[in-house]
PDB file of N, CA, C and O in Angstrom:
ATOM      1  N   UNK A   1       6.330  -9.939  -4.282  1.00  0.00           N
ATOM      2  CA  UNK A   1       5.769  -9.963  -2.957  1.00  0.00           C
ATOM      3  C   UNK A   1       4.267  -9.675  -3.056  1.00  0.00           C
ATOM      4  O   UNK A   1       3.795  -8.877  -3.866  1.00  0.00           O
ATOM      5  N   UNK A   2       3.604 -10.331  -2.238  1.00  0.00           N
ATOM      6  CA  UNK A   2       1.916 -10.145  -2.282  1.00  0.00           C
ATOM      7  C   UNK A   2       1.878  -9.161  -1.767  1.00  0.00           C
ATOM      8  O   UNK A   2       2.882  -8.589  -1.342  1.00  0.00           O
ATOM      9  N   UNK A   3       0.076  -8.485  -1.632  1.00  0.00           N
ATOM     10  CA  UNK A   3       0.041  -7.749  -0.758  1.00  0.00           C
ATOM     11  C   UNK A   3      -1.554  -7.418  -0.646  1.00  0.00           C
ATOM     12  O   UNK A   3      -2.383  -7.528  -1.549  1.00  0.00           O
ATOM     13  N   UNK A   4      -1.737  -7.043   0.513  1.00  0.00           N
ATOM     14  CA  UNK A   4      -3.344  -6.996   0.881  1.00  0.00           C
ATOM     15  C   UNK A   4      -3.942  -5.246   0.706  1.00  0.00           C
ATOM     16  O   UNK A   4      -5.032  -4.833   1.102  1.00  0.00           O
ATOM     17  N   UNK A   5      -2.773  -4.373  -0.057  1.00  0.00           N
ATOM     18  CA  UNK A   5      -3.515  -2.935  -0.282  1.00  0.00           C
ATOM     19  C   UNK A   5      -4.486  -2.492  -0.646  1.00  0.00           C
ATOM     20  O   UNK A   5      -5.116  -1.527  -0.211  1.00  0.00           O
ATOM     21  N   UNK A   6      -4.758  -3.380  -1.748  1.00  0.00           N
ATOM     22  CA  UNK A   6      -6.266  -2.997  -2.120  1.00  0.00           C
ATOM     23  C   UNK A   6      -7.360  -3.354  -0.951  1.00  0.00           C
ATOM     24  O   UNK A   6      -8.124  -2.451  -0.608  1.00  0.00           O
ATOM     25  N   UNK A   7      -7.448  -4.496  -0.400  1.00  0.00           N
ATOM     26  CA  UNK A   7      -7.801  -4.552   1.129  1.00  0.00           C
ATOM     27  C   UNK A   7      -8.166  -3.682   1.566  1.00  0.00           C
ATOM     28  O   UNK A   7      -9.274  -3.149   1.517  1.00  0.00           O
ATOM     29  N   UNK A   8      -7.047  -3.364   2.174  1.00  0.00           N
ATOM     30  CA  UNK A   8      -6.811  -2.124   3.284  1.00  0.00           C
ATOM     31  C   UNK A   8      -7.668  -0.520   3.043  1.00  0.00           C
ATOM     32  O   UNK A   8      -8.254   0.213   3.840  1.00  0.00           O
ATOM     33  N   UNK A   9      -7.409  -0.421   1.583  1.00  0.00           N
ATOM     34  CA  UNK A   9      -7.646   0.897   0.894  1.00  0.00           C
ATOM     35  C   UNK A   9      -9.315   1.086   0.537  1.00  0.00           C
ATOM     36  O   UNK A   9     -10.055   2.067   0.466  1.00  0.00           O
ATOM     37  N   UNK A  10      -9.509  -0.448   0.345  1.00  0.00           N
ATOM     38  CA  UNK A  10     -11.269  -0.455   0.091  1.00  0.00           C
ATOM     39  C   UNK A  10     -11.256  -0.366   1.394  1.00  0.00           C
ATOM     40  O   UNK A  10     -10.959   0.818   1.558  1.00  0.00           O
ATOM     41  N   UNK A  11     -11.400  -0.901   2.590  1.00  0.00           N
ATOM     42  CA  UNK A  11     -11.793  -0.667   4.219  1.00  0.00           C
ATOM     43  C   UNK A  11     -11.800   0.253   4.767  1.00  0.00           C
ATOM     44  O   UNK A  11     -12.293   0.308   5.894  1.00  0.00           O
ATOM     45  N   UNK A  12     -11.299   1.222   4.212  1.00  0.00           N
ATOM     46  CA  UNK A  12     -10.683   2.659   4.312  1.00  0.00           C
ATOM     47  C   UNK A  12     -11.489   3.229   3.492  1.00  0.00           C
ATOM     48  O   UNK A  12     -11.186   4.415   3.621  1.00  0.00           O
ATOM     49  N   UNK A  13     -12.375   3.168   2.679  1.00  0.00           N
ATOM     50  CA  UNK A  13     -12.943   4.122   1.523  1.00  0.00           C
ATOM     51  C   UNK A  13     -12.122   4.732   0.912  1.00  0.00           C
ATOM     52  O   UNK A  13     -12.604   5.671   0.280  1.00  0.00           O
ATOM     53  N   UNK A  14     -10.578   4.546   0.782  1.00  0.00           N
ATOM     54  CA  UNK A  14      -9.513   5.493  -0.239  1.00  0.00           C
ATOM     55  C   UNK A  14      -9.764   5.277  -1.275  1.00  0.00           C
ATOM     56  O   UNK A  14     -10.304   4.174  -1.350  1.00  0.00           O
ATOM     57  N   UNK A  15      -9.633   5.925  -2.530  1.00  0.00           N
ATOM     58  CA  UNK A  15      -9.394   5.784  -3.859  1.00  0.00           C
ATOM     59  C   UNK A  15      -7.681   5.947  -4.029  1.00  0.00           C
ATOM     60  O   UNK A  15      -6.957   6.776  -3.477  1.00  0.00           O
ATOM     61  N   UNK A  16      -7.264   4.745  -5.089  1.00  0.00           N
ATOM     62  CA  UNK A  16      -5.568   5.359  -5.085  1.00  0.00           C
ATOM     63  C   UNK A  16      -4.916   6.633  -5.152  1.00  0.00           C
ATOM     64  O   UNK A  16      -3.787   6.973  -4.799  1.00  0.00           O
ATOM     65  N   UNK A  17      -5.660   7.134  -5.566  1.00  0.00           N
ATOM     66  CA  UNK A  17      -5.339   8.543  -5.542  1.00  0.00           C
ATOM     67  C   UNK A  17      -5.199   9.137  -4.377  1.00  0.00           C
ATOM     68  O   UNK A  17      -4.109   9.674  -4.180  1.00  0.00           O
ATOM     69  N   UNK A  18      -6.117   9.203  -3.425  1.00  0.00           N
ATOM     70  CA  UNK A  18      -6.337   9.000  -2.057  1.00  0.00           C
ATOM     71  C   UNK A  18      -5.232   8.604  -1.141  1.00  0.00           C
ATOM     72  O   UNK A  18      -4.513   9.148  -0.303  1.00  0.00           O
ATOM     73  N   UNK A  19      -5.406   7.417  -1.663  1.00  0.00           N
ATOM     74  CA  UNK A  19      -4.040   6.864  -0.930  1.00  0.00           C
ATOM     75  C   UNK A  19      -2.729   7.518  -1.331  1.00  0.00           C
ATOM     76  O   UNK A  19      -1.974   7.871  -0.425  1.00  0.00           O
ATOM     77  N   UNK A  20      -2.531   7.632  -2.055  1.00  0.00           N
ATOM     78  CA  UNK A  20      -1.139   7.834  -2.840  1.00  0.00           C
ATOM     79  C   UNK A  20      -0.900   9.478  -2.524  1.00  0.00           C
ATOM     80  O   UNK A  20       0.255   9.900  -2.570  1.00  0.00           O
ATOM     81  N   UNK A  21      -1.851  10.265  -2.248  1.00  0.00           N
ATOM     82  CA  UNK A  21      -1.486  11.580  -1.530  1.00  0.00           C
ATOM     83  C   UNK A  21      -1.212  11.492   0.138  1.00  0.00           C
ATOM     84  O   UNK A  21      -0.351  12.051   0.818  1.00  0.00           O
ATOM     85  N   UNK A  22      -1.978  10.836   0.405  1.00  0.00           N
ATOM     86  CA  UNK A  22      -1.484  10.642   1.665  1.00  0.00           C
ATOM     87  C   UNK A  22      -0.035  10.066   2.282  1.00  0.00           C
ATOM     88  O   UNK A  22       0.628  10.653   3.137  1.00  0.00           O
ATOM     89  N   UNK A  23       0.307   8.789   1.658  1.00  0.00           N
ATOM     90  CA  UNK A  23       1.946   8.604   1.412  1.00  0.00           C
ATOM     91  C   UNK A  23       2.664   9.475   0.354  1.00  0.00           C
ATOM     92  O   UNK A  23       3.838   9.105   0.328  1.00  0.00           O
ATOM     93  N   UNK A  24       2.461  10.440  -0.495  1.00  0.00           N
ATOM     94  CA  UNK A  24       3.224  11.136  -1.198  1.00  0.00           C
ATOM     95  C   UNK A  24       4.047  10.406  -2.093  1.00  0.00           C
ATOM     96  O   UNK A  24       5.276  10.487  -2.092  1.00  0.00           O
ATOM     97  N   UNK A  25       3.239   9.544  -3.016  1.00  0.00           N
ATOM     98  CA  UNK A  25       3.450   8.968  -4.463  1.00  0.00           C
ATOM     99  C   UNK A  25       2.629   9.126  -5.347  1.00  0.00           C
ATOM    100  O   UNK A  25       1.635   9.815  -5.118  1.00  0.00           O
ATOM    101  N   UNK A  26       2.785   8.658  -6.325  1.00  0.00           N
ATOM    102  CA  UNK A  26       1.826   8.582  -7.480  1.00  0.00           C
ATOM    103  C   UNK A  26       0.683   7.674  -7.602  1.00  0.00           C
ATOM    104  O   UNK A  26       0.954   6.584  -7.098  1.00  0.00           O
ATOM    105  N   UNK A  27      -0.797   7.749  -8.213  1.00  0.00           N
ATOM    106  CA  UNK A  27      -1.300   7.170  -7.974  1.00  0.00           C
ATOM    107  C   UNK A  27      -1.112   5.430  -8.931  1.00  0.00           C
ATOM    108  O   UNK A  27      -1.612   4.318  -8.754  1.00  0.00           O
ATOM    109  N   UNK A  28      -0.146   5.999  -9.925  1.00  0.00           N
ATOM    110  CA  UNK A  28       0.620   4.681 -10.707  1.00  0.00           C
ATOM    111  C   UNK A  28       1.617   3.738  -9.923  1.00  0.00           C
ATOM    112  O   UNK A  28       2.039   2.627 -10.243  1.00  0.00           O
ATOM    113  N   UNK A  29       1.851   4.447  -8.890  1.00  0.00           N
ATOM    114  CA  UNK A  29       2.655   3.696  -7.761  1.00  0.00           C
ATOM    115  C   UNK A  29       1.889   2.801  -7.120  1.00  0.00           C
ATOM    116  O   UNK A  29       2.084   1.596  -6.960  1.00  0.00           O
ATOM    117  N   UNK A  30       0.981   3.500  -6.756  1.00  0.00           N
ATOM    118  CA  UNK A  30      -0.100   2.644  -5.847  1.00  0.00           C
ATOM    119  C   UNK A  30      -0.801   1.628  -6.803  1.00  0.00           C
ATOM    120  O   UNK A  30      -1.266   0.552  -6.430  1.00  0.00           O
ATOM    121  N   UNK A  31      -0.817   2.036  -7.905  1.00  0.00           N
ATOM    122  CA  UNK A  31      -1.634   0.442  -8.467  1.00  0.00           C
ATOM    123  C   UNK A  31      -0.093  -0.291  -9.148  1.00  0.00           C
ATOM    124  O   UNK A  31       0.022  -1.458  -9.523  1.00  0.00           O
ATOM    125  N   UNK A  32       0.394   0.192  -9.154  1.00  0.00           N
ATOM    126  CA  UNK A  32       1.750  -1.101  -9.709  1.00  0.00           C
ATOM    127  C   UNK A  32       2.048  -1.793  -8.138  1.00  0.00           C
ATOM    128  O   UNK A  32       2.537  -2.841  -8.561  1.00  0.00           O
ATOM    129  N   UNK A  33       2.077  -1.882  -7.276  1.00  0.00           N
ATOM    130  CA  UNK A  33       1.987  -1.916  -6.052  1.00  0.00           C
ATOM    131  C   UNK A  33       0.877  -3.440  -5.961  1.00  0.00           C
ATOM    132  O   UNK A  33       1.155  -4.639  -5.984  1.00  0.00           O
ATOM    133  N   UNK A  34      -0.359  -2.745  -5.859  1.00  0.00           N
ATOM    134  CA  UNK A  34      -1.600  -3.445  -5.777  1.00  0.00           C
ATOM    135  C   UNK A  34      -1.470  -4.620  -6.550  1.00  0.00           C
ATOM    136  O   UNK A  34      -1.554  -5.670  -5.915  1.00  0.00           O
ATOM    137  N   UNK A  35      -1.278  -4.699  -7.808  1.00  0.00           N
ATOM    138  CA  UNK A  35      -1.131  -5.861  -9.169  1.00  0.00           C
ATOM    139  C   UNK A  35       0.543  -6.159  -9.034  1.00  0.00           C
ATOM    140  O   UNK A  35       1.035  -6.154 -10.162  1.00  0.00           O
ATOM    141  N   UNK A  36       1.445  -6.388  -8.088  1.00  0.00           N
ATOM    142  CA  UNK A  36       2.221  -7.170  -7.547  1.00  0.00           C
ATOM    143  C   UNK A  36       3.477  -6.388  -8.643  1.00  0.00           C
ATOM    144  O   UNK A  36       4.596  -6.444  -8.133  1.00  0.00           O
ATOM    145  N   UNK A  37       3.449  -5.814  -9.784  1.00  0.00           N
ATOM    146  CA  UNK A  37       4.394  -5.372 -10.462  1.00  0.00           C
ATOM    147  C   UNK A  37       5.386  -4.582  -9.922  1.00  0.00           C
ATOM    148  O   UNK A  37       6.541  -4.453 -10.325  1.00  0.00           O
ATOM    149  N   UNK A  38       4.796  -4.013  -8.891  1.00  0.00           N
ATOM    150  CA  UNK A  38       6.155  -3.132  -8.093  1.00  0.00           C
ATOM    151  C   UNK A  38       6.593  -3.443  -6.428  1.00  0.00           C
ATOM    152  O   UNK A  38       5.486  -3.585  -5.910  1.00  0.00           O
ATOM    153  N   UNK A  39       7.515  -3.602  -5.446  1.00  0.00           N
ATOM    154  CA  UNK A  39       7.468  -3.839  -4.593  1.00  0.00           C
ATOM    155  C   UNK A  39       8.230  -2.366  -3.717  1.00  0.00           C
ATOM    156  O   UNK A  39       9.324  -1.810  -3.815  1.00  0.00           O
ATOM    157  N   UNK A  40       6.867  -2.112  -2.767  1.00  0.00           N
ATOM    158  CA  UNK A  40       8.128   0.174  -2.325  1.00  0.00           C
ATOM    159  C   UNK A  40       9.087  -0.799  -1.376  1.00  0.00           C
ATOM    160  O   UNK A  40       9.057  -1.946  -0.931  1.00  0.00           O
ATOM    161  N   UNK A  41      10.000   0.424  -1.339  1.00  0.00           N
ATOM    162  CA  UNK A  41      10.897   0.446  -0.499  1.00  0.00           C
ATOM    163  C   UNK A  41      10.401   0.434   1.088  1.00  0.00           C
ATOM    164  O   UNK A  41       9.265   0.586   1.535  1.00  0.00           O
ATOM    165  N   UNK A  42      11.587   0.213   1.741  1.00  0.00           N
ATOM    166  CA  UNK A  42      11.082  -0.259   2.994  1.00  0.00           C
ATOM    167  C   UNK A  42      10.397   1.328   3.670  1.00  0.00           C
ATOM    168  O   UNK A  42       9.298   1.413   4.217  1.00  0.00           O
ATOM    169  N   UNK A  43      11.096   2.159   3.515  1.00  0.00           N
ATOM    170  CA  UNK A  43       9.828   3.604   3.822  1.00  0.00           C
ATOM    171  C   UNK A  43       8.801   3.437   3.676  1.00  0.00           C
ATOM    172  O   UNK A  43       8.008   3.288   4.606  1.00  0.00           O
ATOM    173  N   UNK A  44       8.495   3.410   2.450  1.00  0.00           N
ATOM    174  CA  UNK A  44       6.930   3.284   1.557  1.00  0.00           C
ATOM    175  C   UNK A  44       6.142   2.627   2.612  1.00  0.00           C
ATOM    176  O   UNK A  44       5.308   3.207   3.307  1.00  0.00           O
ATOM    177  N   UNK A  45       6.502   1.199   2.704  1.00  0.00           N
ATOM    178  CA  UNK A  45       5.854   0.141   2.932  1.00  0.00           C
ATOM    179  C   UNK A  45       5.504   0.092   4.504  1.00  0.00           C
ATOM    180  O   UNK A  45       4.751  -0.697   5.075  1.00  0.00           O
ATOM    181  N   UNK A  46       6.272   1.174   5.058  1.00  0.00           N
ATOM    182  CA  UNK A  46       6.270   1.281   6.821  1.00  0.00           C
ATOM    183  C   UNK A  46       5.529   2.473   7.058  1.00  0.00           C
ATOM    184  O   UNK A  46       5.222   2.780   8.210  1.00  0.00           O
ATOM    185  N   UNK A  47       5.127   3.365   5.817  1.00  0.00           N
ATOM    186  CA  UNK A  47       4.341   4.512   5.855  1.00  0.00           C
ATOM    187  C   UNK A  47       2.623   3.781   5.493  1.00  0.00           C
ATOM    188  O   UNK A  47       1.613   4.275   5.993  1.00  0.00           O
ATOM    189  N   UNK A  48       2.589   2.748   4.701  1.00  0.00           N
ATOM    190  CA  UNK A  48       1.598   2.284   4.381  1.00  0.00           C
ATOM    191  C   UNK A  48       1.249   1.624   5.639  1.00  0.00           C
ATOM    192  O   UNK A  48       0.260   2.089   6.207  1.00  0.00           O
ATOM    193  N   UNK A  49       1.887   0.573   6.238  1.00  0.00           N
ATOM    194  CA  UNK A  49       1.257  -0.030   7.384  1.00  0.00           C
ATOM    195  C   UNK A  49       0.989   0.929   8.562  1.00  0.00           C
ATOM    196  O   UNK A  49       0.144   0.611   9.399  1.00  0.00           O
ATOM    197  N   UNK A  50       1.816   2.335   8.688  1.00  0.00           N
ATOM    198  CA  UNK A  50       1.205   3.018   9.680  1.00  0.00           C
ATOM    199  C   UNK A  50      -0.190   3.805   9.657  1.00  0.00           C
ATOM    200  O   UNK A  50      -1.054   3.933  10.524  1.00  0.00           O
ATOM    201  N   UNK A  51      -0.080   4.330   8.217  1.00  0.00           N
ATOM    202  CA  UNK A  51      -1.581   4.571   7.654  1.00  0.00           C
ATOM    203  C   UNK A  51      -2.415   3.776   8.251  1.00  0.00           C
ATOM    204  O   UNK A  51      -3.228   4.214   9.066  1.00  0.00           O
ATOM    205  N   UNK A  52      -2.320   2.284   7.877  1.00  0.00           N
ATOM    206  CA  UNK A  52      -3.503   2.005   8.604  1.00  0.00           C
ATOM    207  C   UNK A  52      -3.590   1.040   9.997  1.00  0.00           C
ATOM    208  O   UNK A  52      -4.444   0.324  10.521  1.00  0.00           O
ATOM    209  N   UNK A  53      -2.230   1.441  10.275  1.00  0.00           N
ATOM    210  CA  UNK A  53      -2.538   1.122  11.513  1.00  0.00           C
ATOM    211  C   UNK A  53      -2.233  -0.285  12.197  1.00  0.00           C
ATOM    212  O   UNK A  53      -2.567  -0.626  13.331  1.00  0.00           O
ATOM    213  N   UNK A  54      -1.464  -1.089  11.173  1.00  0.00           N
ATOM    214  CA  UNK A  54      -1.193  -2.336  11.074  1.00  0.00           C
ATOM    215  C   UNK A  54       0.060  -2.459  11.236  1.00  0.00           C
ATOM    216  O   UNK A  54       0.843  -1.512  11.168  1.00  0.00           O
ATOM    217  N   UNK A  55       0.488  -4.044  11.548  1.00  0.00           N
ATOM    218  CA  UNK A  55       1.818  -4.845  11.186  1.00  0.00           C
ATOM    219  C   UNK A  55       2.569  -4.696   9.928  1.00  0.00           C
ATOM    220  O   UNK A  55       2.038  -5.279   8.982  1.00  0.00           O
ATOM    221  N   UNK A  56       3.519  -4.151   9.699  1.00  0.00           N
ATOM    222  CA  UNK A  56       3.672  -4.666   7.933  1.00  0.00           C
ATOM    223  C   UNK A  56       3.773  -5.777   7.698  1.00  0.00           C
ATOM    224  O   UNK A  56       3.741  -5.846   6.470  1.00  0.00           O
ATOM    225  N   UNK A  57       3.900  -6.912   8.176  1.00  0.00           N
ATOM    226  CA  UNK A  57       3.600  -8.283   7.886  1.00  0.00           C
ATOM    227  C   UNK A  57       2.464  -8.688   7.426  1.00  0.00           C
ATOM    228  O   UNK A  57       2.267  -9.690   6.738  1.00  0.00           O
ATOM    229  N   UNK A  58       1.102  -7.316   8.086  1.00  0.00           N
ATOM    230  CA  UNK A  58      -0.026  -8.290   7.551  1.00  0.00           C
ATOM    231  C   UNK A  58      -0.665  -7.539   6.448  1.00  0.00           C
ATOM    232  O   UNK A  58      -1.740  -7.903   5.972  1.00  0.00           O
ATOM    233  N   UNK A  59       0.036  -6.403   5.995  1.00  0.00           N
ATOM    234  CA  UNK A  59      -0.323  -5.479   4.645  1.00  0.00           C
ATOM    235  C   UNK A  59       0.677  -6.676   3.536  1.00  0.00           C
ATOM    236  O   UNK A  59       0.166  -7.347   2.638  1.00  0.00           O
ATOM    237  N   UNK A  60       2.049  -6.683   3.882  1.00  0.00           N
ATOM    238  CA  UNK A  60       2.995  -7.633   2.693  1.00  0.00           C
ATOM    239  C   UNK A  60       3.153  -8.458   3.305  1.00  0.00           C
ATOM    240  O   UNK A  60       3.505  -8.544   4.482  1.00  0.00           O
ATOM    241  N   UNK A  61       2.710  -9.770   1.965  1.00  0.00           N
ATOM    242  CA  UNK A  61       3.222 -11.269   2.295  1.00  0.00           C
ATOM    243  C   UNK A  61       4.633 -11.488   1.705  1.00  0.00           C
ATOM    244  O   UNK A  61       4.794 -11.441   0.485  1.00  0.00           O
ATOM    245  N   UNK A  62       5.678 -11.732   2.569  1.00  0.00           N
ATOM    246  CA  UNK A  62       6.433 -12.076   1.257  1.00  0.00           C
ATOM    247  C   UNK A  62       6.724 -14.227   1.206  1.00  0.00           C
ATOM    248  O   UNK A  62       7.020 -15.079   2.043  1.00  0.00           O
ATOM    249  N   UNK A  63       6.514 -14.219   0.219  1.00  0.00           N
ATOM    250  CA  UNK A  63       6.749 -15.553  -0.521  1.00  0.00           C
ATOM    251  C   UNK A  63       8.409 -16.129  -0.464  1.00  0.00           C
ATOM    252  O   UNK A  63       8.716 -17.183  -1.020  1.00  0.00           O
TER     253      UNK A  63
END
C-alpha cells in the first residue's frame, strides 16, 4: 500500500522519531511504513490520519 507519510510528517516539521512518539511506535516503524515495507494496522493508520487531521484515504493509497 502507498502512502503520503513522509508528506504529511515533513508539513508538520516531525522527525520520525517525532512522529513515532506521538502514535506510540518505534521510530523503525515509522520508516518501514514510509518505504512501503510495512503496512500498520487499522489503529495505527486511524491514529496517523487523526494526527494530522486528515481522511485516511488521503494519508494511504491502496492499489
Amino acid at each position: 500500500m502507498k502512502n503520503k507519510l513522509k508528506v504529511f510528517r515533513a508539513m508538520h516539521d516531525l522527525t520520525q522519531e517525532d512522529l513515532a512518539e506521538k502514535v506510540e511506535v518505534t521510530r523503525q516503524t515509522i520508516n518501514a511504513i514510509e518505504k512501503g515495507r510495512y503496512d500498520p494496522s487499522l489503529t495505527l493508520a486511524f491514529k496517523l490520519a487523526n494526527l494530522f487531521k486528515v481522511k485516511i484515504e488521503e494519508l494511504f493509497i491502496y492499489e
